[in-house]
PDB file as gemmi writes it, atoms N, CA and C in Angstrom:
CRYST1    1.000    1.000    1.000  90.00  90.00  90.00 P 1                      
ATOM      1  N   UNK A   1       9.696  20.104 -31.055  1.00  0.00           N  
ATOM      2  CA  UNK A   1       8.367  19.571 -31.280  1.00  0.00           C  
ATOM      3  C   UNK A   1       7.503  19.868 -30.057  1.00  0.00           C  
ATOM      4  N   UNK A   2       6.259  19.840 -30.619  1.00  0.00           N  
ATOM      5  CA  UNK A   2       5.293  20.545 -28.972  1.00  0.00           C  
ATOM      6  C   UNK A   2       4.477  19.289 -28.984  1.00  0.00           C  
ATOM      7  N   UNK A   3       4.325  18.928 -27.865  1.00  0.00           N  
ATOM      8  CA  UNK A   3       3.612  18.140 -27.706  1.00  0.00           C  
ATOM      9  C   UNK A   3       2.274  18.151 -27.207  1.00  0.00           C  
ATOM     10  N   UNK A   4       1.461  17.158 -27.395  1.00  0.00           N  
ATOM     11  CA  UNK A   4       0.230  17.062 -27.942  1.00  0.00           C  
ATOM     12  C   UNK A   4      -0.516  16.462 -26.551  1.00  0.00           C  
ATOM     13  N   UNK A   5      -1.429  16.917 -25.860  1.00  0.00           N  
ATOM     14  CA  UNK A   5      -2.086  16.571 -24.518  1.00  0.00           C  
ATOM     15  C   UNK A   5      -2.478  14.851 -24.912  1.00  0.00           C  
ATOM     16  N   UNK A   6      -3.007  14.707 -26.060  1.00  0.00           N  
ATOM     17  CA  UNK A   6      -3.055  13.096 -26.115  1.00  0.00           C  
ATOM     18  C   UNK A   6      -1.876  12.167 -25.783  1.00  0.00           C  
ATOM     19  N   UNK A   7      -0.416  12.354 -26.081  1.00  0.00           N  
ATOM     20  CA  UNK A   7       0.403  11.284 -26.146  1.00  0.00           C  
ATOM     21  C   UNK A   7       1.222  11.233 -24.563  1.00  0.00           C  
ATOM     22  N   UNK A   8       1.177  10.398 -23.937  1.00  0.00           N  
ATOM     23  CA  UNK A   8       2.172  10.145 -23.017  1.00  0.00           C  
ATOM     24  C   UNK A   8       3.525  10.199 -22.798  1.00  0.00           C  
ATOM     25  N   UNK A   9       3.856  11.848 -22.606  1.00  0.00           N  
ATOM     26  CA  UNK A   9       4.565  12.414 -22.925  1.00  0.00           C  
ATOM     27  C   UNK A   9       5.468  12.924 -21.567  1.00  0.00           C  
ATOM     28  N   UNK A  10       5.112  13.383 -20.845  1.00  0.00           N  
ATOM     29  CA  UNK A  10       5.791  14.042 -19.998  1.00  0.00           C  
ATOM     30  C   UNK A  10       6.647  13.075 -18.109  1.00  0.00           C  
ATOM     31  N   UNK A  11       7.577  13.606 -18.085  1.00  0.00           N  
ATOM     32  CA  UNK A  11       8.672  12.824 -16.955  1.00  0.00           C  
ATOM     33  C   UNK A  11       7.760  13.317 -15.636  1.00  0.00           C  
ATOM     34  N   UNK A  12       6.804  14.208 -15.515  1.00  0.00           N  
ATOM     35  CA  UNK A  12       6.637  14.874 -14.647  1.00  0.00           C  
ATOM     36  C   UNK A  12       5.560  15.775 -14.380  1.00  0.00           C  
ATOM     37  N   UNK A  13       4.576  15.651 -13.635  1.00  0.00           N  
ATOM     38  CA  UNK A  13       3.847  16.855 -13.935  1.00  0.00           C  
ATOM     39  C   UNK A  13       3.452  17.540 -12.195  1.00  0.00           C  
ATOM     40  N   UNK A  14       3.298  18.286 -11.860  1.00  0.00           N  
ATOM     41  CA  UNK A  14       3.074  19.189 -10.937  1.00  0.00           C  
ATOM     42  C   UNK A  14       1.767  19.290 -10.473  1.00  0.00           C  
ATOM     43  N   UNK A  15       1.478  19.526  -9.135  1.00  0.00           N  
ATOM     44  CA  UNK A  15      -0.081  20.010  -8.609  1.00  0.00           C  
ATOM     45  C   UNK A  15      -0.068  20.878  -7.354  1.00  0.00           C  
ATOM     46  N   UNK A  16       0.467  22.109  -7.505  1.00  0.00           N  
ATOM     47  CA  UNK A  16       0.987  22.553  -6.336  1.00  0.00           C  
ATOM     48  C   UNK A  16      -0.052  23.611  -5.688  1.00  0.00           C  
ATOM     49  N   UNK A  17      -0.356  23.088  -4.540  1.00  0.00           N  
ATOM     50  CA  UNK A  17      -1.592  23.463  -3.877  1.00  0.00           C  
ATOM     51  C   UNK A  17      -2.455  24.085  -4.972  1.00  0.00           C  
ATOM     52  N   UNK A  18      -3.099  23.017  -5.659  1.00  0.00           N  
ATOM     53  CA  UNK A  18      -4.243  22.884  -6.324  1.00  0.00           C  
ATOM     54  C   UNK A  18      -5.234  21.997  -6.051  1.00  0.00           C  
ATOM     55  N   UNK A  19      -5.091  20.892  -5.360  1.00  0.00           N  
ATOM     56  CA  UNK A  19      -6.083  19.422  -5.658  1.00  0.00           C  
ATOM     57  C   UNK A  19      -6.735  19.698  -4.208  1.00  0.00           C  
ATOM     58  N   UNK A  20      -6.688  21.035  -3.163  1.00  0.00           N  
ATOM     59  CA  UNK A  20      -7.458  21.562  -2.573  1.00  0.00           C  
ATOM     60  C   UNK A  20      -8.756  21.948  -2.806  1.00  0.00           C  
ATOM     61  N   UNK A  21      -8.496  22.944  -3.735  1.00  0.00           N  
ATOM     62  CA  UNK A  21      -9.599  23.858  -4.470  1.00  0.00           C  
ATOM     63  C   UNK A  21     -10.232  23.302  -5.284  1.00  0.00           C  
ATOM     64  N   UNK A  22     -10.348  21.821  -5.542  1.00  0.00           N  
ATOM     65  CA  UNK A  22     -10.952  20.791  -7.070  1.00  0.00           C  
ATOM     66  C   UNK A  22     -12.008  20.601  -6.476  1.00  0.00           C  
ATOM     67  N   UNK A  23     -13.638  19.985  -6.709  1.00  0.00           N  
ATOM     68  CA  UNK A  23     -14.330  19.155  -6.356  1.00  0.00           C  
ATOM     69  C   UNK A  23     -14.624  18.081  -6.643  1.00  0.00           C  
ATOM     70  N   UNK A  24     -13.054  17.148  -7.619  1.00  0.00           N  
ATOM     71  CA  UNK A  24     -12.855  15.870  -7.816  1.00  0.00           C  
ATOM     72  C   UNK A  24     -11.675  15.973  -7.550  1.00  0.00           C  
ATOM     73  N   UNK A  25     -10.948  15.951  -7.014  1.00  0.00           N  
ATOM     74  CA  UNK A  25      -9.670  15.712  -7.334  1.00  0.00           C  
ATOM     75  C   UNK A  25      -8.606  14.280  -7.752  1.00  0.00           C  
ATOM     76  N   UNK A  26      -9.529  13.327  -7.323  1.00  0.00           N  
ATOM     77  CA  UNK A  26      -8.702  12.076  -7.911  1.00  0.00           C  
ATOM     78  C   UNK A  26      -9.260  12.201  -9.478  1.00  0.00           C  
ATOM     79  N   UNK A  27     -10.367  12.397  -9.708  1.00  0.00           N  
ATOM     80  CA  UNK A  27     -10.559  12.038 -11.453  1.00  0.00           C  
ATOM     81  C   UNK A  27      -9.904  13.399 -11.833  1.00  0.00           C  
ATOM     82  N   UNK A  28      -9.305  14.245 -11.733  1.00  0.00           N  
ATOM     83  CA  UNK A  28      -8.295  15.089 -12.342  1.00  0.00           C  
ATOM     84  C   UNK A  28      -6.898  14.630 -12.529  1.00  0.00           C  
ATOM     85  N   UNK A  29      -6.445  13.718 -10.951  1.00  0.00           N  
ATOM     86  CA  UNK A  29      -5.239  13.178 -11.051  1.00  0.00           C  
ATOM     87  C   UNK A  29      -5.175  11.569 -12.329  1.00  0.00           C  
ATOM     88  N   UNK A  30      -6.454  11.203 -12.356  1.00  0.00           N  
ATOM     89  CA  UNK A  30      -6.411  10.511 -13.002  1.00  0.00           C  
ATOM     90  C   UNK A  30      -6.407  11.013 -14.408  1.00  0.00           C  
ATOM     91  N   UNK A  31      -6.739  11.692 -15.033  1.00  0.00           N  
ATOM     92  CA  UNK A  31      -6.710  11.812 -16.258  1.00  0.00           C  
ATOM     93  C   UNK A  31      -5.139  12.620 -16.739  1.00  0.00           C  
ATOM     94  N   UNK A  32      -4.620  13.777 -15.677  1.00  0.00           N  
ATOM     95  CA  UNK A  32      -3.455  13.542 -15.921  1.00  0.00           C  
ATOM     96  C   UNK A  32      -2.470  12.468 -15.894  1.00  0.00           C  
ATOM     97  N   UNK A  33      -3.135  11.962 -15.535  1.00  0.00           N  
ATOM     98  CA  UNK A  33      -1.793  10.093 -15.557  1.00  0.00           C  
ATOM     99  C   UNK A  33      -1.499   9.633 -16.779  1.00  0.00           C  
ATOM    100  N   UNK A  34      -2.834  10.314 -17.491  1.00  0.00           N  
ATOM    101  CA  UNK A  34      -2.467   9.493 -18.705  1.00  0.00           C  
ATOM    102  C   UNK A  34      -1.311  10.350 -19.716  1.00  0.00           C  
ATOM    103  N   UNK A  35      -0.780  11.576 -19.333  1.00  0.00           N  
ATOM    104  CA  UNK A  35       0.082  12.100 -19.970  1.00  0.00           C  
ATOM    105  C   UNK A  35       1.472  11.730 -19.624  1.00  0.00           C  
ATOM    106  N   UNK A  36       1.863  10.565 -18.669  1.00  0.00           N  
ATOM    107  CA  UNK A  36       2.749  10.525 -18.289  1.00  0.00           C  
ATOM    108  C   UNK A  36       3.594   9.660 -18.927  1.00  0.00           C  
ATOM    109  N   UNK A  37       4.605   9.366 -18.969  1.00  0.00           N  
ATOM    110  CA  UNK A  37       5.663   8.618 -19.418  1.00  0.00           C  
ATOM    111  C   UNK A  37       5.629   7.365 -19.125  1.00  0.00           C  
ATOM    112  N   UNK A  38       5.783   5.611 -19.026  1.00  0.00           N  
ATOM    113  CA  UNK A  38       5.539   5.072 -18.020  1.00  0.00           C  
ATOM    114  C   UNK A  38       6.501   5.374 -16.752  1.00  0.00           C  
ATOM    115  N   UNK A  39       7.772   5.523 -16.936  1.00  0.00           N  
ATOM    116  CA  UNK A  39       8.095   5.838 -15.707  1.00  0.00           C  
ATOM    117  C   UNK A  39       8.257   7.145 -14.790  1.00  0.00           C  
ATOM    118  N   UNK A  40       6.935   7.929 -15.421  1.00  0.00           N  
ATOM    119  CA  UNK A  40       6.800   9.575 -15.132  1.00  0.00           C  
ATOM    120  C   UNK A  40       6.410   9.563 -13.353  1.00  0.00           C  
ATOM    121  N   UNK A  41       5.897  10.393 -12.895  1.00  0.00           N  
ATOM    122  CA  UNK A  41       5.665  10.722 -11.459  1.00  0.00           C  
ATOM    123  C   UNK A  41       4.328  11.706 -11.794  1.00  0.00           C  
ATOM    124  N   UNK A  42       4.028  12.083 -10.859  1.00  0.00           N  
ATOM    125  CA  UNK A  42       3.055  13.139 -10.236  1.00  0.00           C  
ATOM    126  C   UNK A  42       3.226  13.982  -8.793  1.00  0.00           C  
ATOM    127  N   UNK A  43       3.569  15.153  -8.912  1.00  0.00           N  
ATOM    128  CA  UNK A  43       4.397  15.728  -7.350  1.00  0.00           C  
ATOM    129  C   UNK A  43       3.285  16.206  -7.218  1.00  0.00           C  
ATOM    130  N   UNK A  44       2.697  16.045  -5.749  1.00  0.00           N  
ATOM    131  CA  UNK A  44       1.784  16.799  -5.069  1.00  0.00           C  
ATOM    132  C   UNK A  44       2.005  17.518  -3.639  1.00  0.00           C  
ATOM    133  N   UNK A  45       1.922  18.975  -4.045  1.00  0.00           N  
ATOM    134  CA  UNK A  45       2.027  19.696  -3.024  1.00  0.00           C  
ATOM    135  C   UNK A  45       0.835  19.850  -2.210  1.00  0.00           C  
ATOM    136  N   UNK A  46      -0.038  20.382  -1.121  1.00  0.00           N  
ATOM    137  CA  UNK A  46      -0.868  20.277  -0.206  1.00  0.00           C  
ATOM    138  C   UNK A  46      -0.852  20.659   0.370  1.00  0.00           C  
ATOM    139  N   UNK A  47      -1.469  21.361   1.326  1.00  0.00           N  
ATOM    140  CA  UNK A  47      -1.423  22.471   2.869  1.00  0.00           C  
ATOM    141  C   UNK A  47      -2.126  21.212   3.672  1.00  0.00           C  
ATOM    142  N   UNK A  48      -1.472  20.921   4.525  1.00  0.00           N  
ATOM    143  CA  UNK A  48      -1.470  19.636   5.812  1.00  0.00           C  
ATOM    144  C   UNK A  48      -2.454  20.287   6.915  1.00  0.00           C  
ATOM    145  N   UNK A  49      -3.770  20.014   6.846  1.00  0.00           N  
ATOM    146  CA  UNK A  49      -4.696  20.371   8.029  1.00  0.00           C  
ATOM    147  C   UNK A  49      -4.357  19.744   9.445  1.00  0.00           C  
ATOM    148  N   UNK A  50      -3.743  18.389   9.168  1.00  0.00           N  
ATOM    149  CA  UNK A  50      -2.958  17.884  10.629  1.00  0.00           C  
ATOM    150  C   UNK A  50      -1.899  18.575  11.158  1.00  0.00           C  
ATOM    151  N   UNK A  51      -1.516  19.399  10.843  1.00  0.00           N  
ATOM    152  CA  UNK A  51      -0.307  20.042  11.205  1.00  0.00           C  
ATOM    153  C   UNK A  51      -0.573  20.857  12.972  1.00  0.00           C  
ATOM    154  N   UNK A  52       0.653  21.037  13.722  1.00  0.00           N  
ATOM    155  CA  UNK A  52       0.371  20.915  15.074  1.00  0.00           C  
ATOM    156  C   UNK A  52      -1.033  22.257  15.301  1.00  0.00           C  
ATOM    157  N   UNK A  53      -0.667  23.337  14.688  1.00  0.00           N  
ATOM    158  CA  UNK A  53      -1.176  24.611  15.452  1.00  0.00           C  
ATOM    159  C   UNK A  53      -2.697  24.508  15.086  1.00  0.00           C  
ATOM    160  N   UNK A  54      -2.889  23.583  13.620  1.00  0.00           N  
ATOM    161  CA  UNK A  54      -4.487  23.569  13.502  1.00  0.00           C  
ATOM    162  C   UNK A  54      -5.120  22.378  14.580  1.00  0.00           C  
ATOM    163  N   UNK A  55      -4.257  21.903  14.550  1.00  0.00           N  
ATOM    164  CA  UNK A  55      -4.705  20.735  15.600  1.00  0.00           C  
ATOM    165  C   UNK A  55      -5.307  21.429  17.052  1.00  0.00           C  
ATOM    166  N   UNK A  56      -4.511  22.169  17.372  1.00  0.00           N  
ATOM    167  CA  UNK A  56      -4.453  22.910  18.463  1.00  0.00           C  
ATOM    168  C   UNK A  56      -5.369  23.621  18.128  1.00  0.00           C  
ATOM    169  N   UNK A  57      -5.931  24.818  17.534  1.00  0.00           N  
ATOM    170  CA  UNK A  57      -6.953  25.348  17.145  1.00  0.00           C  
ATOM    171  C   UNK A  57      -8.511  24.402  16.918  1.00  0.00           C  
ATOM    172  N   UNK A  58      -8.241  23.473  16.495  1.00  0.00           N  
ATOM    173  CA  UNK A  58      -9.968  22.405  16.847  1.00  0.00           C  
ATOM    174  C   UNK A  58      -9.772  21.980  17.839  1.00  0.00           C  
ATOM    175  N   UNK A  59      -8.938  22.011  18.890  1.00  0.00           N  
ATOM    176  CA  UNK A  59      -8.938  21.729  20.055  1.00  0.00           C  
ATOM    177  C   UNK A  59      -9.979  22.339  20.975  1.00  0.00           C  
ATOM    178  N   UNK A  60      -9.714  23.737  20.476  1.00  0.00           N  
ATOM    179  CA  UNK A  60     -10.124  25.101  21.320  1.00  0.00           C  
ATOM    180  C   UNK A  60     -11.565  25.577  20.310  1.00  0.00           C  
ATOM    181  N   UNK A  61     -11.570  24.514  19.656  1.00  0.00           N  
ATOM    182  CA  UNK A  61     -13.072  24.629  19.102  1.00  0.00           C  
ATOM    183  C   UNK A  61     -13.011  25.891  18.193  1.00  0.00           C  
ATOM    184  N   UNK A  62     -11.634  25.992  17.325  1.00  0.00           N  
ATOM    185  CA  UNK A  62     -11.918  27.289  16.565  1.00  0.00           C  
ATOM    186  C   UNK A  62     -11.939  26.182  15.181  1.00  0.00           C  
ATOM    187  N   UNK A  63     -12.851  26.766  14.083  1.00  0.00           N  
ATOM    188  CA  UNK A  63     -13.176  26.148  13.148  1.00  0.00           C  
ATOM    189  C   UNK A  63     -13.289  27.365  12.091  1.00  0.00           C  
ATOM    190  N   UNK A  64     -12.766  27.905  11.822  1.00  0.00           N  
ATOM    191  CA  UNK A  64     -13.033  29.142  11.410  1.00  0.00           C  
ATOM    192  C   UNK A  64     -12.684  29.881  10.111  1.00  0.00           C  
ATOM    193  N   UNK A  65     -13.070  29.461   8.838  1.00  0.00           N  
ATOM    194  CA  UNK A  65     -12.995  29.711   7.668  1.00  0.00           C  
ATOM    195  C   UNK A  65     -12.309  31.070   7.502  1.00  0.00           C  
ATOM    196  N   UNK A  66     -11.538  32.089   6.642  1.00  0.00           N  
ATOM    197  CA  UNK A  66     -11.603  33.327   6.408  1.00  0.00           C  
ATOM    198  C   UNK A  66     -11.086  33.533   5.050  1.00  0.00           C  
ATOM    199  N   UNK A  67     -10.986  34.590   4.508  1.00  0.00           N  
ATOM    200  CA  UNK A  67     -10.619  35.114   3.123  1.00  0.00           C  
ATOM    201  C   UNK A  67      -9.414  35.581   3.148  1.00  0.00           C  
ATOM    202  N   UNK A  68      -8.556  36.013   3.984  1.00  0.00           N  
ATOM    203  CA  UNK A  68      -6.755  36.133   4.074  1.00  0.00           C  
ATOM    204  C   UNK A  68      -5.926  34.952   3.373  1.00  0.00           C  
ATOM    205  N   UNK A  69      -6.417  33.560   3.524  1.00  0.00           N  
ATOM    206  CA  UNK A  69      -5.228  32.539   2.879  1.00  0.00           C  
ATOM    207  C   UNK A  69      -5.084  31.498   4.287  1.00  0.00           C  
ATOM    208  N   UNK A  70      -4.136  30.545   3.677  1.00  0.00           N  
ATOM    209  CA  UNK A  70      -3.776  29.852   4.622  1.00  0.00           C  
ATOM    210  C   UNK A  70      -4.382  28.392   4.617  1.00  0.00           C  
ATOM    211  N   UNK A  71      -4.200  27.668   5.659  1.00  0.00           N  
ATOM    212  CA  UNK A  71      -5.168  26.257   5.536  1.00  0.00           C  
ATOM    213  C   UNK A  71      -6.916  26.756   5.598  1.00  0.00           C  
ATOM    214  N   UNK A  72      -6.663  27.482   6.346  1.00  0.00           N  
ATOM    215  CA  UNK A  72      -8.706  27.525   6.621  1.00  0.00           C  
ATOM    216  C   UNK A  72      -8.936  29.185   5.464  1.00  0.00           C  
ATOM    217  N   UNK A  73      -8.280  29.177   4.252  1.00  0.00           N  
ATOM    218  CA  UNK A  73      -9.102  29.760   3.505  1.00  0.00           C  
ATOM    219  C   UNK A  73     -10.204  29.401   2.850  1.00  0.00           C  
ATOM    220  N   UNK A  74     -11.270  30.177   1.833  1.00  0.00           N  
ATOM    221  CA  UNK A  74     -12.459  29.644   1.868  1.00  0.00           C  
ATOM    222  C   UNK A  74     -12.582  29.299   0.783  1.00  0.00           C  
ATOM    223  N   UNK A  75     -11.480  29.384   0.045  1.00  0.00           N  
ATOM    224  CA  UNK A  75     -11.191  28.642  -1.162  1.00  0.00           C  
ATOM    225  C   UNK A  75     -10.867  27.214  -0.998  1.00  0.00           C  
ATOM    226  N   UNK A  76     -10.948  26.652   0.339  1.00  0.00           N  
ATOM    227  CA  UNK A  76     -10.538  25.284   0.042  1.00  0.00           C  
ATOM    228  C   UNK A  76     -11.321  24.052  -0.120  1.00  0.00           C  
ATOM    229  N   UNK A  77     -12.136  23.477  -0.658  1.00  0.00           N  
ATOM    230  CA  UNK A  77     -13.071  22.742  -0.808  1.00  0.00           C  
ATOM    231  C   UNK A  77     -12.786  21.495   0.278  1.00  0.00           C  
ATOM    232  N   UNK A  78     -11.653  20.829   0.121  1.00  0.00           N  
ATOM    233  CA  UNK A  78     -11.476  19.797   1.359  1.00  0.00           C  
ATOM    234  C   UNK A  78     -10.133  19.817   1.384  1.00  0.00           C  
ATOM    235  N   UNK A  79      -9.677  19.073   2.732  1.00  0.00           N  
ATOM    236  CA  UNK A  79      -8.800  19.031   3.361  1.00  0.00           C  
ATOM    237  C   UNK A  79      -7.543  17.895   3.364  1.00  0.00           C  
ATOM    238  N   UNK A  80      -6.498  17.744   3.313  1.00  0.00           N  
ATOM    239  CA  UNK A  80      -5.567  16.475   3.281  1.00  0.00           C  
ATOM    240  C   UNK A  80      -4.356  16.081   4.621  1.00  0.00           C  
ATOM    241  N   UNK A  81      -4.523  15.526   5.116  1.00  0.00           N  
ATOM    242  CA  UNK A  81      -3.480  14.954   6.065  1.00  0.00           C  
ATOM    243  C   UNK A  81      -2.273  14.471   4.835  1.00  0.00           C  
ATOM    244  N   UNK A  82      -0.951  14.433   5.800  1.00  0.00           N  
ATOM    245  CA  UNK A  82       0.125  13.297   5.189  1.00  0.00           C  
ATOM    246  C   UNK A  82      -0.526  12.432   4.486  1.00  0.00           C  
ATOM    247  N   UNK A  83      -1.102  11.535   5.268  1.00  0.00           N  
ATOM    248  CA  UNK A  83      -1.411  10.285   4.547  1.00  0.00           C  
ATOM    249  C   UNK A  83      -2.558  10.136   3.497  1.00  0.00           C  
ATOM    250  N   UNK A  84      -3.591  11.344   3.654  1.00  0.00           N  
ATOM    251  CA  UNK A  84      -4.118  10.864   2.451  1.00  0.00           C  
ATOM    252  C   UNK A  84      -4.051  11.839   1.231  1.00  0.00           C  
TER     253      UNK A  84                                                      
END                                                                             
């Protein structure tokens, strides 16, 4: 049986370095919630702007967007630490 985006259906759903590139990203996570199981999850993957070497880089006052990839690609609309 295939299931149907309306019913609360799934154990699990994925966001792997995506909720970067959104310009909502909680009302996306929210509306996938509602496909979930009650005791389903939501895994979120993320590129960590706190991480040591960018840290070190706004240190030295580099701020510096580019088109190669990475945390400071220019695809990224905003940014996430661990914690948020």
């Amino acid at each position: 049986m295939i299931a149907r985006l309306t019913e609360a259906c799934y154990h699990c759903i994925f966001f792997v370095d995506v909720l970067e590139h959104l310009r909502e990203p909680g009302a996306i996570l929210a509306v996938y919630a509602q496909f979930l199981k009650p005791d389903g999850a939501i895994i979120i993957s993320a590129p960590n702007v706190a991480f040591a070497l960018q840290r070190w880089l706004l240190l030295l006052g580099k701020f510096d967007y580019n088109s190669a990839g990475g945390i400071m690609d220019t695809f990224h609309l905003r940014f996430f630490t661990g914690k948020s």
